[in-house]
N, C-alpha and C positions, 0 to 999 in steps of 0.2 A: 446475567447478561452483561458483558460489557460492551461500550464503542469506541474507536479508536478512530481519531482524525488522524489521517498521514497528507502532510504536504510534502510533495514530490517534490526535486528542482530536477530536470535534464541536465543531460550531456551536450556536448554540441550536437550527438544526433537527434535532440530534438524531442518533441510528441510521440513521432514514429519511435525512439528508441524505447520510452517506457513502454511503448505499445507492446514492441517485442517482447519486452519482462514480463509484462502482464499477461500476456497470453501463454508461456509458459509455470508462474505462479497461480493463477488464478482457480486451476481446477486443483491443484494443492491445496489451496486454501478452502475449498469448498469440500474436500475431502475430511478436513477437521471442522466442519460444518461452520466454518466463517462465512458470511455475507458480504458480499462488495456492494453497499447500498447505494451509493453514488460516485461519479469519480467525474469532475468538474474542472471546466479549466478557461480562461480568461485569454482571448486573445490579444485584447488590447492593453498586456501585464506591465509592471515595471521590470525593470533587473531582475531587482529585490524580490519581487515576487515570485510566487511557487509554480512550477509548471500546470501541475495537477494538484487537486483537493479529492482526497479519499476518504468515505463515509464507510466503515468497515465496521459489522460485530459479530461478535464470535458469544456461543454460551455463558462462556465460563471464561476467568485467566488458563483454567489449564488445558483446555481447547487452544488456545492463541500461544500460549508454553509448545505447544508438542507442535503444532503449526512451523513457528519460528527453531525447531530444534528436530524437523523433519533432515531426513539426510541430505534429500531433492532439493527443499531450500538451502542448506548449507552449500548443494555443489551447487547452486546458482551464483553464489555470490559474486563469481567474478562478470558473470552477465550484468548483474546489477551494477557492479564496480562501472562499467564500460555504460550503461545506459543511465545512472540515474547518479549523481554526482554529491546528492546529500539527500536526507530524508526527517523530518520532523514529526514523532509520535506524542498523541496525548489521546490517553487514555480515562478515560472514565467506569465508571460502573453505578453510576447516580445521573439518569438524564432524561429527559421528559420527552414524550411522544404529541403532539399536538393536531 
């Protein structure tokens, strides 16, 4: 099992725009049996800060390999290009359940 935090930052369009992304990724990703465990977000952020925090795990790395090297994710990208402006992964595969 691994987990992957993604912090999101928007576009100028915003919440709504990752919204739109996600709702076209997200059965993608549940097709290579990733999980979207949470996806959080701070309205009172700074700049600096992430739009969204993503709690995401998949099996295995090569569940999350074929995930990100799906074709369907690939022709996203320019949707993502347009809605999410940067994106910050960290990955694990060592992490406690409490």
């Amino acid at each position: 099992m691994i987990q992957i935090i993604a912090l999101l930052y928007a576009t100028q369009k915003g919440i709504e725009g990752i919204r739109e992304f996600e709702s076209k990724v997200i059965p993608i990703l549940k097709e290579h049996q990733g999980n979207l465990i949470s996806a959080s977000s701070n309205t009172n952020k700074s700049e600096s800060e992430p739009d969204e925090i993503h709690v995401i795990q998949f099996p295995s790395v090569s569940n999350f390999d074929a995930y990100k090297n799906d074709p369907r994710i690939i022709k996203l990208a320019s949707l993502k290009s347009k809605m999410v402006r940067k994106t910050e992964l960290f990955i694990t595969d060592n992490f406690h359940q409490y």
